[in-house]
mmCIF file of the C-alpha atoms, coordinates in Angstrom:
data_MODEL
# 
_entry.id   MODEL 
# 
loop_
_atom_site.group_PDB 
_atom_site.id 
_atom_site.type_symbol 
_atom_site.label_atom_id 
_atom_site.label_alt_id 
_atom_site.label_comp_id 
_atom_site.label_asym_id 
_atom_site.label_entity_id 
_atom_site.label_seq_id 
_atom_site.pdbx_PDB_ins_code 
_atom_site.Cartn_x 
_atom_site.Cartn_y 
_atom_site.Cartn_z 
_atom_site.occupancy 
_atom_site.B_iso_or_equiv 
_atom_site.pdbx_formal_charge 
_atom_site.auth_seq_id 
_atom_site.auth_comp_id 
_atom_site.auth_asym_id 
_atom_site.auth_atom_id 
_atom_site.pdbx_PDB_model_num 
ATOM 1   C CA . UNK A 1 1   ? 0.000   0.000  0.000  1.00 0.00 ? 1   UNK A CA 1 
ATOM 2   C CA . UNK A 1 2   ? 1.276   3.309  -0.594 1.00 0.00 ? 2   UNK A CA 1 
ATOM 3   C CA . UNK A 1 3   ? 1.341   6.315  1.685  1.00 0.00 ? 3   UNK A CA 1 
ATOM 4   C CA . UNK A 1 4   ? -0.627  9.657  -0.220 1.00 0.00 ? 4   UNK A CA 1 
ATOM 5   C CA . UNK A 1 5   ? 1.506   12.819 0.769  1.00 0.00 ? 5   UNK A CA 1 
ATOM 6   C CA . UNK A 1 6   ? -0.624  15.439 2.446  1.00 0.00 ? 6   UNK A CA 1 
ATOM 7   C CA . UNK A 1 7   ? 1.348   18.607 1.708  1.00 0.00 ? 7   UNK A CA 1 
ATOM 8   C CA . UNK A 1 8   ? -0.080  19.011 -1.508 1.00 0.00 ? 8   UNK A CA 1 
ATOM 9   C CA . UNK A 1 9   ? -4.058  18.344 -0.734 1.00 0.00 ? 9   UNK A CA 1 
ATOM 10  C CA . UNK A 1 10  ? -3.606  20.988 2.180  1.00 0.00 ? 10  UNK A CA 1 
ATOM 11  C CA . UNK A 1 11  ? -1.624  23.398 0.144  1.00 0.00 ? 11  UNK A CA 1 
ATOM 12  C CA . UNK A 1 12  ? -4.346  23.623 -2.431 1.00 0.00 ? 12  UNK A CA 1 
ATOM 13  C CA . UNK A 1 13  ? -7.347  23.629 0.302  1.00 0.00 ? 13  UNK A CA 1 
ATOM 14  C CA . UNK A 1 14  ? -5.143  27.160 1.874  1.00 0.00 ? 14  UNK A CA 1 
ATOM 15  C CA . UNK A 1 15  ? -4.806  27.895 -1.975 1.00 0.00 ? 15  UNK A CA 1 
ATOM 16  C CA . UNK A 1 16  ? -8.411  27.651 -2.887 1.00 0.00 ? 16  UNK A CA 1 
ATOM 17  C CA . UNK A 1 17  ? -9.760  29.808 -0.076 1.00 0.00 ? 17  UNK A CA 1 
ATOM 18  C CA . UNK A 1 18  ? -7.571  32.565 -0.362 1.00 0.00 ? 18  UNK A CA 1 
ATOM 19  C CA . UNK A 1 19  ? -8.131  32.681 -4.041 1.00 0.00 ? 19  UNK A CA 1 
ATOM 20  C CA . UNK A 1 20  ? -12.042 32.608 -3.146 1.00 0.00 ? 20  UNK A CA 1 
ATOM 21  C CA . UNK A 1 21  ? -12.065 35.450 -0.607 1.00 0.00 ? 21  UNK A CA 1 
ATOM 22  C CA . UNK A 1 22  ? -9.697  37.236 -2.952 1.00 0.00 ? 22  UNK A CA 1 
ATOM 23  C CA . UNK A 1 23  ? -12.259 37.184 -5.757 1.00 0.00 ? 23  UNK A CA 1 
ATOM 24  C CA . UNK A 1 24  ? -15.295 37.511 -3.874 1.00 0.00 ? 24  UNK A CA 1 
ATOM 25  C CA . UNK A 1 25  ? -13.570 40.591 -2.120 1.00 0.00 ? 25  UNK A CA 1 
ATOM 26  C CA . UNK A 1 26  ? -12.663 41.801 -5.826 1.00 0.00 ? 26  UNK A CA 1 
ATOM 27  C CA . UNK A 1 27  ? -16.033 41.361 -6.811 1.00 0.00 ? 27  UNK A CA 1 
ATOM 28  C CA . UNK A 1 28  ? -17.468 43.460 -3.796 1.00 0.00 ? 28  UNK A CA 1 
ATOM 29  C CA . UNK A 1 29  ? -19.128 40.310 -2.564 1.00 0.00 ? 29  UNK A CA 1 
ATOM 30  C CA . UNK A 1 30  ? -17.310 40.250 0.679  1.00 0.00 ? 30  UNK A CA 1 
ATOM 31  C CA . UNK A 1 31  ? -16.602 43.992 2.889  1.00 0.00 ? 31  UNK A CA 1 
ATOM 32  C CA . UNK A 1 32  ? -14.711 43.414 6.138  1.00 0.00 ? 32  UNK A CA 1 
ATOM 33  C CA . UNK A 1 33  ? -16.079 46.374 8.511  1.00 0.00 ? 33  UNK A CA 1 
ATOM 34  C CA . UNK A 1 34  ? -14.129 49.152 9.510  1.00 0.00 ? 34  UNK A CA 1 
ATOM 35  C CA . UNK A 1 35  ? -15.194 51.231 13.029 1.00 0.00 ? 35  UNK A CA 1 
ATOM 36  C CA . UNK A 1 36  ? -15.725 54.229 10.581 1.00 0.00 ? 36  UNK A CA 1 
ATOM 37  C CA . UNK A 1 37  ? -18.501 52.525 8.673  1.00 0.00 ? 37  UNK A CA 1 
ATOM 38  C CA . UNK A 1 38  ? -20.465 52.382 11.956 1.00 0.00 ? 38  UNK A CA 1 
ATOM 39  C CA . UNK A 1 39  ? -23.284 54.908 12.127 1.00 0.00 ? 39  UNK A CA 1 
ATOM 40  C CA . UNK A 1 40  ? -23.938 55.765 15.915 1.00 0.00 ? 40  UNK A CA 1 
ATOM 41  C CA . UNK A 1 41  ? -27.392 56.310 17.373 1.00 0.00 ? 41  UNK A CA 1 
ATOM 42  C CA . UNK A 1 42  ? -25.713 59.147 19.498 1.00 0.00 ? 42  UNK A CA 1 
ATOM 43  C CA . UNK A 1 43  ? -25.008 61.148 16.014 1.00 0.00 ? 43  UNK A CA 1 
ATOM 44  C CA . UNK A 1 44  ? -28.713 61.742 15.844 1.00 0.00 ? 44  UNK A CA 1 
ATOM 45  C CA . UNK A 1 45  ? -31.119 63.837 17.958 1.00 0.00 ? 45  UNK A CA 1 
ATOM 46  C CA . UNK A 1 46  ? -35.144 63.100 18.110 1.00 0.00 ? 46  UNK A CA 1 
ATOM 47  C CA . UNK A 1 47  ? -36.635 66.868 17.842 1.00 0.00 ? 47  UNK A CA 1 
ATOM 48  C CA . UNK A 1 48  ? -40.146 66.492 19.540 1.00 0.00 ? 48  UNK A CA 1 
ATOM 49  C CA . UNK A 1 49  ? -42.582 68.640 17.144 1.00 0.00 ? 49  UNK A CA 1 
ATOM 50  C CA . UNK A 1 50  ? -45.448 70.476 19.833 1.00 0.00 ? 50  UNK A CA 1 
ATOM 51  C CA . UNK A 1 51  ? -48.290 72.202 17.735 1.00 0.00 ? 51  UNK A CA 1 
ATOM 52  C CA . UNK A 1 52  ? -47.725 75.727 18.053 1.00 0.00 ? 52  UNK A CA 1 
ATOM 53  C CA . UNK A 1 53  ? -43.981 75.476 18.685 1.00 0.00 ? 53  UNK A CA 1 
ATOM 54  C CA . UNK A 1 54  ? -40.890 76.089 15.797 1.00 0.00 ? 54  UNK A CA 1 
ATOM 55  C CA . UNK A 1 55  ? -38.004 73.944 15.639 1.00 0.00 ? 55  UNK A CA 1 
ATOM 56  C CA . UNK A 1 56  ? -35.091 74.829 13.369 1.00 0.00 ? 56  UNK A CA 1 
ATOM 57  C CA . UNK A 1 57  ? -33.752 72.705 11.306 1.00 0.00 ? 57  UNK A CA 1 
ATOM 58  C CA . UNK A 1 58  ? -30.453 72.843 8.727  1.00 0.00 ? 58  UNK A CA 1 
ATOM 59  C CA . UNK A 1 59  ? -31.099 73.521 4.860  1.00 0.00 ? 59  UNK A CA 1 
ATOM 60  C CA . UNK A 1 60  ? -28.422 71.501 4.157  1.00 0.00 ? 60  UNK A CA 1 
ATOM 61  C CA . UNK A 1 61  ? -29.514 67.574 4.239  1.00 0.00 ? 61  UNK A CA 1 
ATOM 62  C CA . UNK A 1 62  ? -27.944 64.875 5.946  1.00 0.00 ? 62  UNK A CA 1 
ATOM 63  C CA . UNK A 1 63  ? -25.581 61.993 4.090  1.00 0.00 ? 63  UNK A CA 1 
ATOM 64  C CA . UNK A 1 64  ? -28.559 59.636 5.432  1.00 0.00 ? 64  UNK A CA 1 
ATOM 65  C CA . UNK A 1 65  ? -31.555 58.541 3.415  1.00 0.00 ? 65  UNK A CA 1 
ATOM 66  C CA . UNK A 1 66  ? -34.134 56.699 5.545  1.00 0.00 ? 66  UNK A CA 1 
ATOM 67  C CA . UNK A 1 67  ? -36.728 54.199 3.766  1.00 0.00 ? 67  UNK A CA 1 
ATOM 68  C CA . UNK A 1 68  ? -39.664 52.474 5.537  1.00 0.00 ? 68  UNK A CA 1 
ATOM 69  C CA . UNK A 1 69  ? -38.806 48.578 4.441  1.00 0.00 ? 69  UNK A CA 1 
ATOM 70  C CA . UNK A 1 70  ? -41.126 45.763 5.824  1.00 0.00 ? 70  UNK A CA 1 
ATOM 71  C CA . UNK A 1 71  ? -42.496 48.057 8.664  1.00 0.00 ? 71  UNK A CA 1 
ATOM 72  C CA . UNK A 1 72  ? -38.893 48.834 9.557  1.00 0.00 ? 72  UNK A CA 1 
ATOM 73  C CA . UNK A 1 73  ? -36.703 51.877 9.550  1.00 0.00 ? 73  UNK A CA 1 
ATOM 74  C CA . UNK A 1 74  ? -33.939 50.964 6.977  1.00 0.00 ? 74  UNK A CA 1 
ATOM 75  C CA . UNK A 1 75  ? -31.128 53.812 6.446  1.00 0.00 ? 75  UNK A CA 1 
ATOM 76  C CA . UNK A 1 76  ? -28.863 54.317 3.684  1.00 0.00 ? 76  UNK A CA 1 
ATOM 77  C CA . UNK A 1 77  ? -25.392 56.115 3.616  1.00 0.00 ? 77  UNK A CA 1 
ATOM 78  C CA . UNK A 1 78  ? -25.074 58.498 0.497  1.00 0.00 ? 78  UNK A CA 1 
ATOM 79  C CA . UNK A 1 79  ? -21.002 59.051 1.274  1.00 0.00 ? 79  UNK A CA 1 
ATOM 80  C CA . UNK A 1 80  ? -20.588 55.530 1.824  1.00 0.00 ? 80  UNK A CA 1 
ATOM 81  C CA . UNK A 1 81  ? -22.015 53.343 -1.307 1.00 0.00 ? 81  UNK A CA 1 
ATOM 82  C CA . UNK A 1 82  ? -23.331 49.785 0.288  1.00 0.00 ? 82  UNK A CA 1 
ATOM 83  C CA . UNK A 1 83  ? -23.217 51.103 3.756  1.00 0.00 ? 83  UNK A CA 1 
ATOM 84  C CA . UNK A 1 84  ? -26.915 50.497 5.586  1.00 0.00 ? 84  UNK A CA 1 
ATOM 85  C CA . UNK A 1 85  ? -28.390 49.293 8.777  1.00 0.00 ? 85  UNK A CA 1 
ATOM 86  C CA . UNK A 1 86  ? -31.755 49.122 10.977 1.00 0.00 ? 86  UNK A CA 1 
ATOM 87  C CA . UNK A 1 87  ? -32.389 52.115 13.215 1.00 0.00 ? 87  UNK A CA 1 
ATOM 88  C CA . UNK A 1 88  ? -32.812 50.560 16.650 1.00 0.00 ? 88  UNK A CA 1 
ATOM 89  C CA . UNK A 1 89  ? -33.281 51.890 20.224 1.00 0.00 ? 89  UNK A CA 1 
ATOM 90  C CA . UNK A 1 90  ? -31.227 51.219 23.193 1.00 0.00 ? 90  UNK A CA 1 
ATOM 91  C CA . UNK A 1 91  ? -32.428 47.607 23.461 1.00 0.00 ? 91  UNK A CA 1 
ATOM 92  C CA . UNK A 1 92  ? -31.833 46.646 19.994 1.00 0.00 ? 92  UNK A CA 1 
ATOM 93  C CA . UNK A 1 93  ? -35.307 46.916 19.363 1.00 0.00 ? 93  UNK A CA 1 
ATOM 94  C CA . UNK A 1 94  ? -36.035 48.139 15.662 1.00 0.00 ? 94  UNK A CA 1 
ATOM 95  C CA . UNK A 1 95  ? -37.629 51.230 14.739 1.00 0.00 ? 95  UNK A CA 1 
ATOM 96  C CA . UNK A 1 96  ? -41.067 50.964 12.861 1.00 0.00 ? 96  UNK A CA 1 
ATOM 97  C CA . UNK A 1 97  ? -42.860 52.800 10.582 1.00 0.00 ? 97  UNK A CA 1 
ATOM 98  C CA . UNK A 1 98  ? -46.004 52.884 8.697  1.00 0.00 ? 98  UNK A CA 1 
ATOM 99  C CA . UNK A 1 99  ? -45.182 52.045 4.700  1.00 0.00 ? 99  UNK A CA 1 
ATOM 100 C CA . UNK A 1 100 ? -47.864 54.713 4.473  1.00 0.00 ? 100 UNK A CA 1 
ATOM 101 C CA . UNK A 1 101 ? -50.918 53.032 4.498  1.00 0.00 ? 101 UNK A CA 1 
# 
């Protein structure tokens, strides 16, 4: 019986999954996280609207486009293409909203 060398089969497993995260990465299929792609919640302030009160607001808009997805609170990033999340509150509990029905 003859012995199969190893070497080989395990230097093509390492080879095939670095050449698989390199082309999925190419391909934008794969996006490790960076701490500046994080949106806080603390960046944002809730202005309470009272009838009969103003509240001023900047002309200029935010980088942040919010869409109402499923009943849930879905931003979007403008600066950063691909970079989105789930407005939640303190308890990780998402944010709803009414699709406007």
């Amino acid at each position: 019986m003859r012995e199969v060398n190893p070497i080989p089969l395990i230097l093509t497993g390492i080879g095939s999954i670095c050449t698989t995260v390199a082309v999925l990465s190419y391909y934008g299929y794969l996006h490790i996280a960076q701490p500046e792609d994080a949106l806080l919640l603390s960046e944002f302030t809730m202005l309470k609207t009272v009838p009969g009160e103003d509240y001023k607001v900047s002309l200029k808009p935010a980088s942040q486009v919010a869409q109402c997805i499923d009943g849930v609170l879905v931003m979007f990033d403008l600066e950063q293409k691909g970079l989105s999340g789930v407005l939640v509150d303190q308890r990780k509990q998402a944010v709803r909203c009414s699709d406007g029905q």
